[in-house]
ZADO-1210 file (C-alpha; in nm, 4 decimals, padded with zeros to 6 digits):
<atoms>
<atom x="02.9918" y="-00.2643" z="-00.0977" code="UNK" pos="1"/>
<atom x="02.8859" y="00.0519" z="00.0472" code="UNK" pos="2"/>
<atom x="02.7750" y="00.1710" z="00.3790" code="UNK" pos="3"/>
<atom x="02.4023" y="00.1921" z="00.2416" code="UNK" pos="4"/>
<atom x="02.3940" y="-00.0905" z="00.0348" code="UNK" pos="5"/>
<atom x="02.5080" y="-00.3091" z="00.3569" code="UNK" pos="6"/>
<atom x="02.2528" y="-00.1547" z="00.6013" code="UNK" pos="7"/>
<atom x="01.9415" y="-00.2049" z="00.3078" code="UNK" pos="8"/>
<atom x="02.1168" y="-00.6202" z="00.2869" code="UNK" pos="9"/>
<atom x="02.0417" y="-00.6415" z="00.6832" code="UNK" pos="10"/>
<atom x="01.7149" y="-00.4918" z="00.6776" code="UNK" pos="11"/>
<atom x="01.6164" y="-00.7896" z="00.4204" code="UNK" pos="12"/>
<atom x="01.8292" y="-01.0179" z="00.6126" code="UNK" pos="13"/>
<atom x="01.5842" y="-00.9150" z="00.9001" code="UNK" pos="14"/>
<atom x="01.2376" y="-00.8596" z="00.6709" code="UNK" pos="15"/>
<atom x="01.2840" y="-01.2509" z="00.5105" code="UNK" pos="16"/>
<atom x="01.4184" y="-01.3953" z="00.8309" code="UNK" pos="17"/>
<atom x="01.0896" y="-01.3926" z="01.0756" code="UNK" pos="18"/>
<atom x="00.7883" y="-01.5873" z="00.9629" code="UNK" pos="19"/>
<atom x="00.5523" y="-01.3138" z="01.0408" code="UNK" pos="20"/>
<atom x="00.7190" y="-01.2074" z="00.6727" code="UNK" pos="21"/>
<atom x="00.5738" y="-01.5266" z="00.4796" code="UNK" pos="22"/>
<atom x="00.2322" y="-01.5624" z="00.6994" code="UNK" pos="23"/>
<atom x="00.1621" y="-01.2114" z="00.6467" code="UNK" pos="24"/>
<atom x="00.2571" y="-01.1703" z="00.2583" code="UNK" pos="25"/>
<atom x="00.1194" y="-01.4982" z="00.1940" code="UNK" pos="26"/>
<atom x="-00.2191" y="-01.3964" z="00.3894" code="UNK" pos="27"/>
<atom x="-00.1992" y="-01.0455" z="00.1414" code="UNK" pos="28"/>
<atom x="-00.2166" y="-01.2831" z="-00.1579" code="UNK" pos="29"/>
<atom x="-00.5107" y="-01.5056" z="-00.0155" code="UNK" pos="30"/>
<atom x="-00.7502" y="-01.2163" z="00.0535" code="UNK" pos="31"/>
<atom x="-00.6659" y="-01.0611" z="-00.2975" code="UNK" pos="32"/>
<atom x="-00.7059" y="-01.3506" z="-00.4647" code="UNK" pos="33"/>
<atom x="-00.9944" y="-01.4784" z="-00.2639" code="UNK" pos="34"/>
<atom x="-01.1854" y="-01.1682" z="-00.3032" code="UNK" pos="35"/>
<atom x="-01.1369" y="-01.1013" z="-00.6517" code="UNK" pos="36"/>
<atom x="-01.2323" y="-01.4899" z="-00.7739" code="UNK" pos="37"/>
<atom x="-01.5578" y="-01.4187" z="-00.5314" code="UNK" pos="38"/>
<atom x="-01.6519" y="-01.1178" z="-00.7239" code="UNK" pos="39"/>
<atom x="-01.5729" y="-01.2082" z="-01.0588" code="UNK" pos="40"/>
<atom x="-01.8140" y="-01.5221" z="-00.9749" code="UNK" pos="41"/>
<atom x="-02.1094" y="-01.3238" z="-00.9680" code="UNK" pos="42"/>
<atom x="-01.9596" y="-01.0176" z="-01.2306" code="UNK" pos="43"/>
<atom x="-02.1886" y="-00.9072" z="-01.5467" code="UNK" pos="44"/>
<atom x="-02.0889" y="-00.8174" z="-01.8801" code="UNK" pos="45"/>
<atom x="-02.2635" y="-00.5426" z="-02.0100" code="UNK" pos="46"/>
<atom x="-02.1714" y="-00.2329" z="-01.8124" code="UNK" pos="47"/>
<atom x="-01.8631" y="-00.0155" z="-01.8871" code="UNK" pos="48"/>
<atom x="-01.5207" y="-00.1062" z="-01.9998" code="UNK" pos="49"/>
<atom x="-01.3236" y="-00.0315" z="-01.7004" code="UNK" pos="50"/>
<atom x="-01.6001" y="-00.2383" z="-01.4764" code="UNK" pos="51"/>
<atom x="-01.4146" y="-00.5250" z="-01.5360" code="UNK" pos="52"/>
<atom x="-01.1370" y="-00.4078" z="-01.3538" code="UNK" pos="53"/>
<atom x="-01.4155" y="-00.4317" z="-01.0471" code="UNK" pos="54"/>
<atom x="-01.2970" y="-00.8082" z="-00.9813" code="UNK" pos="55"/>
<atom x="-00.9102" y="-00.7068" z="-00.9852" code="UNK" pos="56"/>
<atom x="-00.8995" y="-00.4127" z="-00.7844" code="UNK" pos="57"/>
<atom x="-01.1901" y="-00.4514" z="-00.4476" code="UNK" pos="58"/>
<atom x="-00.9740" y="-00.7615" z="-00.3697" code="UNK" pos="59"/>
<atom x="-00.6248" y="-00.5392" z="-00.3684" code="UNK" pos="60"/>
<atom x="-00.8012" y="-00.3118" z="-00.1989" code="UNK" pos="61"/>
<atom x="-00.9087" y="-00.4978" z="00.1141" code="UNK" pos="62"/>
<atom x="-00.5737" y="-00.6840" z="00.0704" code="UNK" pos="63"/>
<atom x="-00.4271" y="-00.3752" z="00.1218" code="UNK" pos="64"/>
<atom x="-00.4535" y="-00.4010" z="00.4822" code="UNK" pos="65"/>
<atom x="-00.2610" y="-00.6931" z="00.5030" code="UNK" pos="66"/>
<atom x="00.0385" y="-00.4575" z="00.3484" code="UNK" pos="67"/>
<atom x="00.0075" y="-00.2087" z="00.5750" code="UNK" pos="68"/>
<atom x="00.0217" y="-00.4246" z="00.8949" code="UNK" pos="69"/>
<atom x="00.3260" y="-00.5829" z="00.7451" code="UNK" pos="70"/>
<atom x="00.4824" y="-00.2318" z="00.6501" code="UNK" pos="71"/>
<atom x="00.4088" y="-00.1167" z="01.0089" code="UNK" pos="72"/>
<atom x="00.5190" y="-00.4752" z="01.1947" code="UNK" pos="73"/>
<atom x="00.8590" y="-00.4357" z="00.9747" code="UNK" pos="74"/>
<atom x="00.9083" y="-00.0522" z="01.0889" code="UNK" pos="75"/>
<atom x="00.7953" y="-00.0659" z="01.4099" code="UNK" pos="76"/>
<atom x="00.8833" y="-00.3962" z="01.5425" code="UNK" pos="77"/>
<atom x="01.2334" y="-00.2877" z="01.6863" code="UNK" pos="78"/>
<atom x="01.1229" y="-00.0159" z="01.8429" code="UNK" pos="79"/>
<atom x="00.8064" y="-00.2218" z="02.0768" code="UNK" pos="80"/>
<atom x="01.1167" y="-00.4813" z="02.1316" code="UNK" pos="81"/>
<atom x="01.3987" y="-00.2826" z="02.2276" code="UNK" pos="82"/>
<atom x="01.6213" y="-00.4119" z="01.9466" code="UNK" pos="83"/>
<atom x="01.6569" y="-00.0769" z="01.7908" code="UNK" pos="84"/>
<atom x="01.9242" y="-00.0265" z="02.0339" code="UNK" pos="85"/>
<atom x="02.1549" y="-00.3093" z="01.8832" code="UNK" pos="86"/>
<atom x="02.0322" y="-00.1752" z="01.4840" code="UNK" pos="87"/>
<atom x="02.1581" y="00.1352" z="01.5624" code="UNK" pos="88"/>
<atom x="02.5316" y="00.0278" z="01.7464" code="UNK" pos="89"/>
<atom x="02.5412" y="-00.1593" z="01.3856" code="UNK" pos="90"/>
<atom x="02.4617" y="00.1164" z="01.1591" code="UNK" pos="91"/>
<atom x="02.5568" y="00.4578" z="01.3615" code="UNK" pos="92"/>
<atom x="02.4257" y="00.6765" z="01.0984" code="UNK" pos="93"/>
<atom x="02.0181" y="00.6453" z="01.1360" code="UNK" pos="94"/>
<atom x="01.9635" y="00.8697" z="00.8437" code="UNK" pos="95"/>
<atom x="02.1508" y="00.5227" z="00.6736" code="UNK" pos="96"/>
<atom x="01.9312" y="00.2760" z="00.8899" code="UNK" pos="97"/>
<atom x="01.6130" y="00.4514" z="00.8147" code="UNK" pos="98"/>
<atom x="01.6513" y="00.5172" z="00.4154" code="UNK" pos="99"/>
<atom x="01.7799" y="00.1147" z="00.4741" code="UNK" pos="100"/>
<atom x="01.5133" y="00.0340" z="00.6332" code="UNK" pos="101"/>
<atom x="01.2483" y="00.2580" z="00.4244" code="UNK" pos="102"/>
<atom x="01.4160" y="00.1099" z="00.0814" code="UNK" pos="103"/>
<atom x="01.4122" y="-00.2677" z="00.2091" code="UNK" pos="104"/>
<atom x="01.0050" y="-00.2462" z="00.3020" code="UNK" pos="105"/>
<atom x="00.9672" y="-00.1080" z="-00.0257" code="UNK" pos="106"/>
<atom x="01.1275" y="-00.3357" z="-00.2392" code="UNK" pos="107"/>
<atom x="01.0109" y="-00.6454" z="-00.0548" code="UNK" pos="108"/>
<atom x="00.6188" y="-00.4764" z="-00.0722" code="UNK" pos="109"/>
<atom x="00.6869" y="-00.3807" z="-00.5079" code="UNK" pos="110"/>
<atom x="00.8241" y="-00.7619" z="-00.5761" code="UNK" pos="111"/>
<atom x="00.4941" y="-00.9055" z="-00.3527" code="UNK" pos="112"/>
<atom x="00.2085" y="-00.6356" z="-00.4882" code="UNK" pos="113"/>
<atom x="00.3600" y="-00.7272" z="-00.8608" code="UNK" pos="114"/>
<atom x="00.3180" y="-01.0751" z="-00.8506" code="UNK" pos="115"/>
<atom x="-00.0164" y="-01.0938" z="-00.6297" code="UNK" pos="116"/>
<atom x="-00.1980" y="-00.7866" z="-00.8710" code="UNK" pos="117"/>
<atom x="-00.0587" y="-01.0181" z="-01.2246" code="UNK" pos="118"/>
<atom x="-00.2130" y="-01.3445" z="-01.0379" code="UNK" pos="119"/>
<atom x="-00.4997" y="-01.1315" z="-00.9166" code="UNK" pos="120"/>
<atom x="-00.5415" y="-01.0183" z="-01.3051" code="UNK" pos="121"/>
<atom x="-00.4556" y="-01.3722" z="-01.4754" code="UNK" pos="122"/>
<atom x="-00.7446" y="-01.5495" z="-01.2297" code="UNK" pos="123"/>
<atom x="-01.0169" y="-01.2602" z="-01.2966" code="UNK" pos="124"/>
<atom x="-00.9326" y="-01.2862" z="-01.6874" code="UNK" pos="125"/>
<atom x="-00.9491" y="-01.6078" z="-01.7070" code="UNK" pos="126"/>
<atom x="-01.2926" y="-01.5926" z="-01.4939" code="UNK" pos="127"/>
<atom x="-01.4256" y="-01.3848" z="-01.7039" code="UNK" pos="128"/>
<atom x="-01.3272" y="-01.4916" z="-02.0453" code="UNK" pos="129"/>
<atom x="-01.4715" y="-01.2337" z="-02.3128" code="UNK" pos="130"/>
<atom x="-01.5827" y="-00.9878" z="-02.1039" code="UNK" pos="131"/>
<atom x="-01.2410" y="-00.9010" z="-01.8941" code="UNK" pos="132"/>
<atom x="-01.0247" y="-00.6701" z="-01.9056" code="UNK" pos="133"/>
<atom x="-00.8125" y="-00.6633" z="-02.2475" code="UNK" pos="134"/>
<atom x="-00.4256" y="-00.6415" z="-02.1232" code="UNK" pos="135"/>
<atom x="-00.3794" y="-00.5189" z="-02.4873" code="UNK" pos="136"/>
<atom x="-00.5601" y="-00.1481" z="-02.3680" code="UNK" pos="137"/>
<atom x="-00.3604" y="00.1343" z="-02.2162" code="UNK" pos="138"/>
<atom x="-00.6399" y="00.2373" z="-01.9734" code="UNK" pos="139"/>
<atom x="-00.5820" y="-00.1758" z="-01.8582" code="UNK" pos="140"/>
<atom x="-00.2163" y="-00.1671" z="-01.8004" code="UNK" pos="141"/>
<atom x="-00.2415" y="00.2238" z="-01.6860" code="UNK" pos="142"/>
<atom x="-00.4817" y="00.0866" z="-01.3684" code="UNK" pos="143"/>
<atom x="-00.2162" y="-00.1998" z="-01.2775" code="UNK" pos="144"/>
<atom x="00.0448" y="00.0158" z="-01.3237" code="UNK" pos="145"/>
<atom x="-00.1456" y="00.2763" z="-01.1071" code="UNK" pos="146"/>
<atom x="-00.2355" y="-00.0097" z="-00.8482" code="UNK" pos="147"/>
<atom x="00.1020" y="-00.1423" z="-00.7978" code="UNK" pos="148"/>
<atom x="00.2623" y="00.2221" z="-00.7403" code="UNK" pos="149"/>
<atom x="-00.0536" y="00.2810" z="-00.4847" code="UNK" pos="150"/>
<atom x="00.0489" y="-00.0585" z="-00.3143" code="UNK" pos="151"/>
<atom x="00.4033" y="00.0063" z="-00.2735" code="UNK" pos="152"/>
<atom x="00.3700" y="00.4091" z="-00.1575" code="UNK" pos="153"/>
<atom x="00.0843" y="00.3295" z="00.1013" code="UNK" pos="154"/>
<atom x="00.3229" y="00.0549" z="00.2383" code="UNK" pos="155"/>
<atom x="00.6273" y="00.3085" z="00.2537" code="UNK" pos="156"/>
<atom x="00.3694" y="00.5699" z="00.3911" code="UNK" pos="157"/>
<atom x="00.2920" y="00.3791" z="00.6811" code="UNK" pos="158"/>
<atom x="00.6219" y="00.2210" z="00.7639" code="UNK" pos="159"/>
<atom x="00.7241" y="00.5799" z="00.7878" code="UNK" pos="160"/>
<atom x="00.4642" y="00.6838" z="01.0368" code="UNK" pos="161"/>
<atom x="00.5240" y="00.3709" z="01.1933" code="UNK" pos="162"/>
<atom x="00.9001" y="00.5187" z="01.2587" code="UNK" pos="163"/>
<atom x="00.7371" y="00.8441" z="01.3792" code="UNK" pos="164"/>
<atom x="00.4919" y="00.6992" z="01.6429" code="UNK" pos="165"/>
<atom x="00.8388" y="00.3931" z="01.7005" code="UNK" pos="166"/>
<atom x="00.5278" y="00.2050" z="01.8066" code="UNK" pos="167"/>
<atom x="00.2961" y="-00.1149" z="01.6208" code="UNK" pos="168"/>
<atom x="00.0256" y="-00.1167" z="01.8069" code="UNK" pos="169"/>
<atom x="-00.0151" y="00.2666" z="01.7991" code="UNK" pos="170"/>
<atom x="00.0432" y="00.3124" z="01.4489" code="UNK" pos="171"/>
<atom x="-00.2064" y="00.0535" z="01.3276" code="UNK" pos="172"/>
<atom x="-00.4661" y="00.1751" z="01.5847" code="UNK" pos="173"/>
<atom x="-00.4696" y="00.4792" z="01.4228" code="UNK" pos="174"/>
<atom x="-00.4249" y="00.4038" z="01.0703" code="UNK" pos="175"/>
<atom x="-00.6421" y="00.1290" z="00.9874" code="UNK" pos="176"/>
<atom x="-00.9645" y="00.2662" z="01.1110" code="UNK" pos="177"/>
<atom x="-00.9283" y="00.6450" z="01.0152" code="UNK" pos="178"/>
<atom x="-00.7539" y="00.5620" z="00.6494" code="UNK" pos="179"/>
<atom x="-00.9503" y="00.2636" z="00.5290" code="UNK" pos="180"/>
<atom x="-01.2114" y="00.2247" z="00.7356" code="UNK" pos="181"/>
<atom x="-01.3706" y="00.5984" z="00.9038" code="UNK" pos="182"/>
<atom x="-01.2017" y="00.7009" z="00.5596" code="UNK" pos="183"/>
<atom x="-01.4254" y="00.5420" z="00.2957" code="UNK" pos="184"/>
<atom x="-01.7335" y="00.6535" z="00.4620" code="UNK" pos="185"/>
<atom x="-01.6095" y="00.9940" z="00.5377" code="UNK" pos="186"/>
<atom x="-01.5101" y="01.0507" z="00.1718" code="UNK" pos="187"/>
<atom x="-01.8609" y="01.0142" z="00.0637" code="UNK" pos="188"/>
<atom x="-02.0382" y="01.3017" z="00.2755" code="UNK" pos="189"/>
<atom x="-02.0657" y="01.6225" z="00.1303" code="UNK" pos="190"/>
<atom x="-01.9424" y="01.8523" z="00.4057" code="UNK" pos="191"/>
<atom x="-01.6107" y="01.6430" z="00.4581" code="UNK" pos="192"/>
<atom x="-01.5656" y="01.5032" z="00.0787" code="UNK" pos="193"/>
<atom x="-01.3542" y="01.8250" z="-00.0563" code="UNK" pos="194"/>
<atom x="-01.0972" y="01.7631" z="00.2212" code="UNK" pos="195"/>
<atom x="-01.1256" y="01.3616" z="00.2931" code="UNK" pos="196"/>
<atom x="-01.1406" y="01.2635" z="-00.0889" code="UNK" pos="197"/>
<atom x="-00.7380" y="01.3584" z="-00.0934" code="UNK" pos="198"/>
<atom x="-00.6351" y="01.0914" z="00.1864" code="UNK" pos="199"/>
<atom x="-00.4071" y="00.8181" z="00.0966" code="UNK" pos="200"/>
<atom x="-00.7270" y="00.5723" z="00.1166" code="UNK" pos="201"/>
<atom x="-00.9101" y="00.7815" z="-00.1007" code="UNK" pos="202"/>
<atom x="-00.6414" y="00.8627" z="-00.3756" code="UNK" pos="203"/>
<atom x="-00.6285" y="00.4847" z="-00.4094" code="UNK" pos="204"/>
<atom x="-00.9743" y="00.4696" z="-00.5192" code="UNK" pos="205"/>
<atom x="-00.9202" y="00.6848" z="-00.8104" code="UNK" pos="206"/>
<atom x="-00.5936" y="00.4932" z="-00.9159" code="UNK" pos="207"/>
<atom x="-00.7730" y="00.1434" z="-00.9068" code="UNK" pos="208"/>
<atom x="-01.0821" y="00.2914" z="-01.0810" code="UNK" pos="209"/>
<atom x="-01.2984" y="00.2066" z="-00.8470" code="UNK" pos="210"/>
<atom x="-01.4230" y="00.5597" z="-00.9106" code="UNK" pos="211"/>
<atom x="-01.4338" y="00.7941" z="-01.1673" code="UNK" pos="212"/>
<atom x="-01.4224" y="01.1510" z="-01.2110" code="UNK" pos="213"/>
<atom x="-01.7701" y="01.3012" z="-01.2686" code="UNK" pos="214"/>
<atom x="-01.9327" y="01.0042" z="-01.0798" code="UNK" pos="215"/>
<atom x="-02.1916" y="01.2656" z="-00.8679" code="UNK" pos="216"/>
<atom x="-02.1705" y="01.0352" z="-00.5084" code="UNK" pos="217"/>
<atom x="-01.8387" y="00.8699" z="-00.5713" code="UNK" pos="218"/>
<atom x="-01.6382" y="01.0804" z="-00.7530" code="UNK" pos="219"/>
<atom x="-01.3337" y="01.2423" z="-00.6759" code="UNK" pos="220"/>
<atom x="-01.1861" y="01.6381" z="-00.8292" code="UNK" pos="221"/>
<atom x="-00.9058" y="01.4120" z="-00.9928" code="UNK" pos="222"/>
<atom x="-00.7926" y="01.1438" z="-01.2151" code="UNK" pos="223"/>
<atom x="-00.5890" y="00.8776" z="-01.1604" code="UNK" pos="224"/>
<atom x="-00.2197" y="01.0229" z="-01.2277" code="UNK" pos="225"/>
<atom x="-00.2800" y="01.3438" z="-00.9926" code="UNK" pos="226"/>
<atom x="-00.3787" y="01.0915" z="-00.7843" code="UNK" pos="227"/>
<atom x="-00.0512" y="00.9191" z="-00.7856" code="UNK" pos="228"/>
<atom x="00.1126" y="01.2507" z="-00.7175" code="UNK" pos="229"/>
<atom x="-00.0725" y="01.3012" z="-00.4169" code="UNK" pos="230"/>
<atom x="-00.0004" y="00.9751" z="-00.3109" code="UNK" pos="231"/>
<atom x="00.3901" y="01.0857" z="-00.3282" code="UNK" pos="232"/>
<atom x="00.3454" y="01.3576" z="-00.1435" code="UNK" pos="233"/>
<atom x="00.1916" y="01.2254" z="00.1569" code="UNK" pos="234"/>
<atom x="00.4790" y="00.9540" z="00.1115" code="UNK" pos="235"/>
<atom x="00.7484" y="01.2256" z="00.0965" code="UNK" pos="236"/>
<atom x="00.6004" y="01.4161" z="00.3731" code="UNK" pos="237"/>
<atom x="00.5765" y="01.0859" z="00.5531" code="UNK" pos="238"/>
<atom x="00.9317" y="01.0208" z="00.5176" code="UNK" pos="239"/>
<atom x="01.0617" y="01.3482" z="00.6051" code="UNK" pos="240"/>
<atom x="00.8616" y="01.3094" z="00.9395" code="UNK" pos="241"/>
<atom x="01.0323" y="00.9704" z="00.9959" code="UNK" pos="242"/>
<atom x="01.3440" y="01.0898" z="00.8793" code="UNK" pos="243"/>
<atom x="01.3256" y="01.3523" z="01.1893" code="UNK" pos="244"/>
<atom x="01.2059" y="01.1900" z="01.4530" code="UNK" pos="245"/>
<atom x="01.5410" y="00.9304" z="01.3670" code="UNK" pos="246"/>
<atom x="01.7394" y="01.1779" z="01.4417" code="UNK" pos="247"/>
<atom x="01.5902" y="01.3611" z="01.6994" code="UNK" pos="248"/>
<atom x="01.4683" y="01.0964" z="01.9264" code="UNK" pos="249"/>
<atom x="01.6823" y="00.8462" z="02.1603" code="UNK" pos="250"/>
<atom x="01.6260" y="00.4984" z="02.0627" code="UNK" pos="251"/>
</atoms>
């Protein structure tokens, strides 16, 4: 077993053995699935296709929160504690604890978005009966497929800034009201749109079809796969950033 593949086992040891893990994950899947039955209760055939991913995608998107805070709580945790100390006399190399680290949040936040987005999709279609979503159409599986990836790179996104700020509380003060909350307002005026419509919030938008391009309030200057690239890069970038301050900072 290698030196990586040992650090990533601890980080999961650590990620599955607080309960803040379950509570937290399990809450993501409530509010998803909560949301989504809600608005699929009062949905209406009749508009187009992709409107019946509505139902799927506004609960993920509010779920989304939940992900975040447990992205950040995982990242940031040892460093509001102390214990980063005792991860790092275990794994020396912290280029190997934070790719460990960075790899184990975003494995544990793929296997949880997967299975919450197909329940989220199974309850809405079955909801909706005729008029939902065909899982037979690419543009169907192209938005889960889209939705998951968003899920799992705004999770890694934040547990990497979480890193850079080595604070919780900071990192969600800042995060959840200027990227989902200030965010989907801002997005929507004119002066600020053609810089605001590429934040991570905003990209997800596109991905989940929850706007289209051409729509003249809501729409955004790209579709849903450039979206997914510019998702990356603020990911990469994200990760870089945490992969520096690691190095560079005492623990």
């Amino acid at each position: 077993m290698t030196g990586f593949v040992r650090a990533a086992s601890a980080e999961w040891v650590k990620i599955r053995s607080v309960r803040s893990t379950a509570v937290t994950l399990g809450l993501f899947a409530f509010v998803a699935l909560g949301l989504s039955w809600v608005i699929a209760r009062g949905f209406s055939a009749g508009g187009p296709e992709s409107d019946a991913l509505l139902p799927v995608f506004f609960g993920l998107l509010t779920a989304q929160l939940v992900l975040v805070t447990f992205a950040v709580s995982v990242a940031g945790a040892e460093f509001s504690t102390g214990t980063i100390r005792a991860s790092l006399a275990a794994v020396p190399s912290r280029g190997r604890f934070f790719a460990a680290k960075m790899t184990a949040v975003g494995v544990t936040v793929a296997v949880a978005a997967l299975v919450v987005e197909l329940a989220v999709f199974g309850v809405v279609s079955v909801m909706l009966g005729d008029a939902a979503a065909p899982l037979t159409e690419w543009w169907t599986i192209e938005a889960l497929l889209g939705g998951w990836i968003h899920l799992t790179l705004l999770s890694v996104f934040t547990a990497a800034l979480a890193v850079m700020l080595r604070s919780t509380v900071l990192s969600l003060s800042i995060l959840l009201p200027v990227l989902f909350l200030s965010g989907q307002g801002l997005g929507n005026l004119e002066a600020l749109k053609p810089v605001v419509q590429y934040f991570p919030d905003q990209v997800g938008l596109v991905i989940m079809r929850m706007t289209v391009p051409g729509d003249p309030q809501f729409g955004r200057d790209y579709g849903a796969w450039t979206g997914i690239g510019i998702l990356v890069l603020w990911t990469a970038a994200a990760l870089v950033g945490g992969w520096l301050a690691m190095r560079r900072r005492d623990a």
